[in-house]
Biotite code that builds the C-alpha atoms (Angstrom):
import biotite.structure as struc

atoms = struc.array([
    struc.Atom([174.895, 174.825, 216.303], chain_id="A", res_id=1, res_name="UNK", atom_name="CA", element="C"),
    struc.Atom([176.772, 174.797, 219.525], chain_id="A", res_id=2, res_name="UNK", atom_name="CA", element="C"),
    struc.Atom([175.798, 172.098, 222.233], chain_id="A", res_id=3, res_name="UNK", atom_name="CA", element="C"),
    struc.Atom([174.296, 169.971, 219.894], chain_id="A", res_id=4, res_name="UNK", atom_name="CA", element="C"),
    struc.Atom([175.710, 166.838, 218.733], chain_id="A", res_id=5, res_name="UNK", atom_name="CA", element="C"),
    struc.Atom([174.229, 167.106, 215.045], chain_id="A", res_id=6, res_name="UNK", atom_name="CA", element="C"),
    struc.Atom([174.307, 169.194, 212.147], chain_id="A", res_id=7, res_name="UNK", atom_name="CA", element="C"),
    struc.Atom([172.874, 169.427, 208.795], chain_id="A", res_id=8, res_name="UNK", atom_name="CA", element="C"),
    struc.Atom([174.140, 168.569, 205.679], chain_id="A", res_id=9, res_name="UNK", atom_name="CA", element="C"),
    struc.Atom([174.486, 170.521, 202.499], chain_id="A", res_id=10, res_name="UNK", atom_name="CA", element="C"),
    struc.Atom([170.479, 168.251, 201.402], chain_id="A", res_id=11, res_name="UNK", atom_name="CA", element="C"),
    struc.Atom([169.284, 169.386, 204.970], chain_id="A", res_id=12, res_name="UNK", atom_name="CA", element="C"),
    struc.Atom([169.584, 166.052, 206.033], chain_id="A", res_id=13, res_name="UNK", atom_name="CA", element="C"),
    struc.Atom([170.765, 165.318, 209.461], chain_id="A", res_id=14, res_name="UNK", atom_name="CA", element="C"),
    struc.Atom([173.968, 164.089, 210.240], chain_id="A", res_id=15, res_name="UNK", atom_name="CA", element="C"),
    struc.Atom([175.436, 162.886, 213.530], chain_id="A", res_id=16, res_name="UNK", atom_name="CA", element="C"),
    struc.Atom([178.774, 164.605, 215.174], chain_id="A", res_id=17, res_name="UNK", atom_name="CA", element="C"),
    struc.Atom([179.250, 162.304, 218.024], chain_id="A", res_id=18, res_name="UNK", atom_name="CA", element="C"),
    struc.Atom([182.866, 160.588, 217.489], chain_id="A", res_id=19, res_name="UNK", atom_name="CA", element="C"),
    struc.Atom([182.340, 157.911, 220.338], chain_id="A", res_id=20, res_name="UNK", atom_name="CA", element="C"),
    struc.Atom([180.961, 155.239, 217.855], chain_id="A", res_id=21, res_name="UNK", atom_name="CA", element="C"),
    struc.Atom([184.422, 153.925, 216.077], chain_id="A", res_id=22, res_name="UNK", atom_name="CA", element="C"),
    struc.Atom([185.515, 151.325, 214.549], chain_id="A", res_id=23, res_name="UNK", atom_name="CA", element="C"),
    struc.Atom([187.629, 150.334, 217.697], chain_id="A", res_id=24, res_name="UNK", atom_name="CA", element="C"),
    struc.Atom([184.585, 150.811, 220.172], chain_id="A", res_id=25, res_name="UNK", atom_name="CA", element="C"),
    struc.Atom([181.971, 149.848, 217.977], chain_id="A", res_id=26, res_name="UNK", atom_name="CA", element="C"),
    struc.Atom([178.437, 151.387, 217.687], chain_id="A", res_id=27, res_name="UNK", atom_name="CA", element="C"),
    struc.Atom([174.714, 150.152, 219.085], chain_id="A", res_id=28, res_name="UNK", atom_name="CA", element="C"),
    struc.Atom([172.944, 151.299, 215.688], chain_id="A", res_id=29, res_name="UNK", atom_name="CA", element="C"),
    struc.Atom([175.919, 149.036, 213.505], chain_id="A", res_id=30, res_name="UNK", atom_name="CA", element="C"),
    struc.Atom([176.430, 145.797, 216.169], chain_id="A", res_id=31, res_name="UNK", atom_name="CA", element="C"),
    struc.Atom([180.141, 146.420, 215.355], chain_id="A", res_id=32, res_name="UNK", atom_name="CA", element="C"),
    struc.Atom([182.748, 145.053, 217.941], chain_id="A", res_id=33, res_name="UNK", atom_name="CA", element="C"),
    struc.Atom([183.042, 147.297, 221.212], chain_id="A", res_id=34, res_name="UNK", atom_name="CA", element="C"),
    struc.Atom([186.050, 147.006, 223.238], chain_id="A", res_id=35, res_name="UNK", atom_name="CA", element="C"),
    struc.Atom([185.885, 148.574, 226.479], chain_id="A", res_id=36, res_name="UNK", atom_name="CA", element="C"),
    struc.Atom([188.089, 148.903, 229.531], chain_id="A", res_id=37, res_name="UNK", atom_name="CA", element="C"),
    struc.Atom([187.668, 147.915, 233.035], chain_id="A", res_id=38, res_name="UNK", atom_name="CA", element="C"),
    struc.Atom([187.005, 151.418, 233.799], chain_id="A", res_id=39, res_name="UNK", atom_name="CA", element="C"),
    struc.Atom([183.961, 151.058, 231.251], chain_id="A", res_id=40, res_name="UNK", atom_name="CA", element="C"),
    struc.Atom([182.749, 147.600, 232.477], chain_id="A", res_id=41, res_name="UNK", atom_name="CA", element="C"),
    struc.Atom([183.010, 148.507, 236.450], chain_id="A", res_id=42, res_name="UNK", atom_name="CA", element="C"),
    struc.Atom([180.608, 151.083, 235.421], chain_id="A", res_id=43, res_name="UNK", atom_name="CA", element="C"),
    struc.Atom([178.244, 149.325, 233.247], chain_id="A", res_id=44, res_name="UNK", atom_name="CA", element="C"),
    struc.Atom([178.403, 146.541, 235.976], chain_id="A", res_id=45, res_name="UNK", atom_name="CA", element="C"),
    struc.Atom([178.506, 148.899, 238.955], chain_id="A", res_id=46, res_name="UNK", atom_name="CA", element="C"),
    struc.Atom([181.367, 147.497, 240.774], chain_id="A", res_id=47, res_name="UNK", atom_name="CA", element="C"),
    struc.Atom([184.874, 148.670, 241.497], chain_id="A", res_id=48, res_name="UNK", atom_name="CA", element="C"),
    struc.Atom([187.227, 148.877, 239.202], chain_id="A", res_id=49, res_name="UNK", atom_name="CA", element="C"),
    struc.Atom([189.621, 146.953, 241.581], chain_id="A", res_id=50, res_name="UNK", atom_name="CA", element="C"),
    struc.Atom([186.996, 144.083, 241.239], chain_id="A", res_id=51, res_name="UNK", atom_name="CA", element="C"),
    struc.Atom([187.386, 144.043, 237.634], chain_id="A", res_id=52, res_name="UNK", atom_name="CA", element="C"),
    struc.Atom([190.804, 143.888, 237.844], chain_id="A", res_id=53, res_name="UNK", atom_name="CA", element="C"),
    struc.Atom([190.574, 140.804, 240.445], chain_id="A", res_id=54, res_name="UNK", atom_name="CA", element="C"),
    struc.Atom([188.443, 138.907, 237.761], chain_id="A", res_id=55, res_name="UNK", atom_name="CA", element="C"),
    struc.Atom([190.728, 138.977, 235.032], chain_id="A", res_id=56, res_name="UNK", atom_name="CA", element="C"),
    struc.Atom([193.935, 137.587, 237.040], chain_id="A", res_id=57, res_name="UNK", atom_name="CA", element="C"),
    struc.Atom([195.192, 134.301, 235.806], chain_id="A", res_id=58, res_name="UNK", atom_name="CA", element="C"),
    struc.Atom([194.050, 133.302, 239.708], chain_id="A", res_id=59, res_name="UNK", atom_name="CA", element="C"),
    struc.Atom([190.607, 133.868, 240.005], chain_id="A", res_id=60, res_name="UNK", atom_name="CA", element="C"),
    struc.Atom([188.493, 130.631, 239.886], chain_id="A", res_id=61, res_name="UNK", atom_name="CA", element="C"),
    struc.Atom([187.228, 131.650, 236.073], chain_id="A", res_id=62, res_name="UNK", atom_name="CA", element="C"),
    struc.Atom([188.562, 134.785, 235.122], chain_id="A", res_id=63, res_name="UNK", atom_name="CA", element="C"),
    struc.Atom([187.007, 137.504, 233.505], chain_id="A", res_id=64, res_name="UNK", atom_name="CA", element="C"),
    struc.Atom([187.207, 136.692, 229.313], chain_id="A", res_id=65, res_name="UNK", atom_name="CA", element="C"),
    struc.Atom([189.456, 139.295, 228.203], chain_id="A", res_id=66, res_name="UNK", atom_name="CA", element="C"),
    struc.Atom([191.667, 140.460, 225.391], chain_id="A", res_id=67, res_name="UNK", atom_name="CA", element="C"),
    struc.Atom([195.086, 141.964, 225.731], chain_id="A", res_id=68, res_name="UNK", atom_name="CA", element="C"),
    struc.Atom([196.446, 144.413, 223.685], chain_id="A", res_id=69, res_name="UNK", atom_name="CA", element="C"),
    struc.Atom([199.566, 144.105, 224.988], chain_id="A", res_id=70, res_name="UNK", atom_name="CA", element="C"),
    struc.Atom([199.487, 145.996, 228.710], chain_id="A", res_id=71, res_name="UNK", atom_name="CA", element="C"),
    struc.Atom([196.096, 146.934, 227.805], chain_id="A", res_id=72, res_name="UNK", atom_name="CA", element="C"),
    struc.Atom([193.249, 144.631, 228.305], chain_id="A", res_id=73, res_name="UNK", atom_name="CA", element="C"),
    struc.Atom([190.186, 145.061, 227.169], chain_id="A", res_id=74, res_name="UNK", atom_name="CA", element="C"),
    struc.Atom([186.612, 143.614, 227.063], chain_id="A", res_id=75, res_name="UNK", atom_name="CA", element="C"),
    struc.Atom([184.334, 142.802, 224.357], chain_id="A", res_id=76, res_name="UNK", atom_name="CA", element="C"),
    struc.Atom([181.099, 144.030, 224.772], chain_id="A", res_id=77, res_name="UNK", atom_name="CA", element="C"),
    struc.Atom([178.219, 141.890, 224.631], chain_id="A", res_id=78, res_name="UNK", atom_name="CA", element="C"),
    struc.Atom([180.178, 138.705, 223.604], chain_id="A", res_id=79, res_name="UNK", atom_name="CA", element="C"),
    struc.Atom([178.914, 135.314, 224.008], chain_id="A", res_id=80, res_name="UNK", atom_name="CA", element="C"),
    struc.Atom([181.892, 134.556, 226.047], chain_id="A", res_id=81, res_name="UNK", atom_name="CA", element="C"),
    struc.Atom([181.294, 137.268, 228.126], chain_id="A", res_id=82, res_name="UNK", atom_name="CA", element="C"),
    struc.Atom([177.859, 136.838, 228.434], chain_id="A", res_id=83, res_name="UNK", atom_name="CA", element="C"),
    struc.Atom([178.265, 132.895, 229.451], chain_id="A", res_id=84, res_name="UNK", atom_name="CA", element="C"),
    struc.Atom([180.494, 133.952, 232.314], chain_id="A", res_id=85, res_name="UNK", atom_name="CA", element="C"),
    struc.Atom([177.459, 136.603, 233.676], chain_id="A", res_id=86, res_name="UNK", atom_name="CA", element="C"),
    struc.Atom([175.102, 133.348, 232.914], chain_id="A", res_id=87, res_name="UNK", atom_name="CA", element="C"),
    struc.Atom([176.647, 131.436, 235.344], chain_id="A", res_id=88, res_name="UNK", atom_name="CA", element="C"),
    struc.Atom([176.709, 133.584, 237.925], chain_id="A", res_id=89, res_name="UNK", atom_name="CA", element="C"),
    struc.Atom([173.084, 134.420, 238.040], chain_id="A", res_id=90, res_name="UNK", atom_name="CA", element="C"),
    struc.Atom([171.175, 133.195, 241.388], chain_id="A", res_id=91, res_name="UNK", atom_name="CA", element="C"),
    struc.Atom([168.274, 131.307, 241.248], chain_id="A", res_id=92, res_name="UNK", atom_name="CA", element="C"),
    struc.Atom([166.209, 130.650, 244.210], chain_id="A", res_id=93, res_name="UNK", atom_name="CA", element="C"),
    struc.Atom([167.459, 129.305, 247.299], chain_id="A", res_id=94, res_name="UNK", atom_name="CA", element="C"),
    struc.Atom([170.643, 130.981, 246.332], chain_id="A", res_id=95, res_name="UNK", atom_name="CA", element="C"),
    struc.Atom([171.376, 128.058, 244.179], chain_id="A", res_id=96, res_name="UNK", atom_name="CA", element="C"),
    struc.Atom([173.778, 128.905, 240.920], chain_id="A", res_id=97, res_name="UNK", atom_name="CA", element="C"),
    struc.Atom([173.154, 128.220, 237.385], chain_id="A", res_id=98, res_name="UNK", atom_name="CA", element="C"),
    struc.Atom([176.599, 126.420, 236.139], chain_id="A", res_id=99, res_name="UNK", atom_name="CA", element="C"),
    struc.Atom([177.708, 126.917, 239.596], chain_id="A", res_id=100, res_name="UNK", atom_name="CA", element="C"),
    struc.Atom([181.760, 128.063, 239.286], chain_id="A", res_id=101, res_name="UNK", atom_name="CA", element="C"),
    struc.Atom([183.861, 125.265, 241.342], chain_id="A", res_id=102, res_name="UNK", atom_name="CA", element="C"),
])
C-alpha cells in the first residue's frame, strides 16, 4: 500500500506506520511528553526562528522555559510552564497585559 501511512495486520485490523509519534516526541492520541525544537515552535508559533532563539537567552526579560540537552535545547510541548509564559503575554483590552513581564 504505497502512499499510505497504514497497513493491515495479519486480523485485518488497522495499524498505523507513521514513526513521528516516539517516545522522545511524544504523541497527541497518548499525552506523552513532546520535545520540540525551536525550529518546531517558530512554526507552531509563526515567528522566526531567530526570535525563538532571542527568548531563550539567559538575557531576555523572562526567557523562554527550556530544557537543554546539552547544546541542544528543546521545548516541552504543552507544559504548564510553557503555557504560563504564553498566559502572560496575552493582551487584553486597551493593550493592557495579563501578569504584565517587568
Amino acid at each position: 500500500m504505497q502512499g499510505h501511512s497504514e497497513e493491515e495486520n495479519r486480523e485485518g485490523q488497522s495499524v498505523s506506520n507513521d514513526r513521528s509519534a516516539s517516545p522522545i516526541n511524544g504523541s497527541a492520541n497518548t499525552g506523552d511528553p513532546e520535545f520540540i525544537d525551536s525550529v518546531e515552535l517558530a512554526r507552531r508559533w509563526s515567528v522566526p526562528v531567530s526570535w525563538v532563539r532571542d527568548q531563550v537567552r539567559s538575557r531576555a526579560p523572562d526567557p523562554l522555559p527550556h530544557i537543554n540537552f546539552g547544546k541542544y535545547v528543546r521545548f516541552l510541548w504543552r507544559s504548564p510552564d510553557l503555557e504560563d509564559w504564553v498566559a502572560r503575554r496575552i493582551v487584553k483590552g486597551n493593550n493592557r497585559r495579563v501578569g504584565r513581564v517587568q
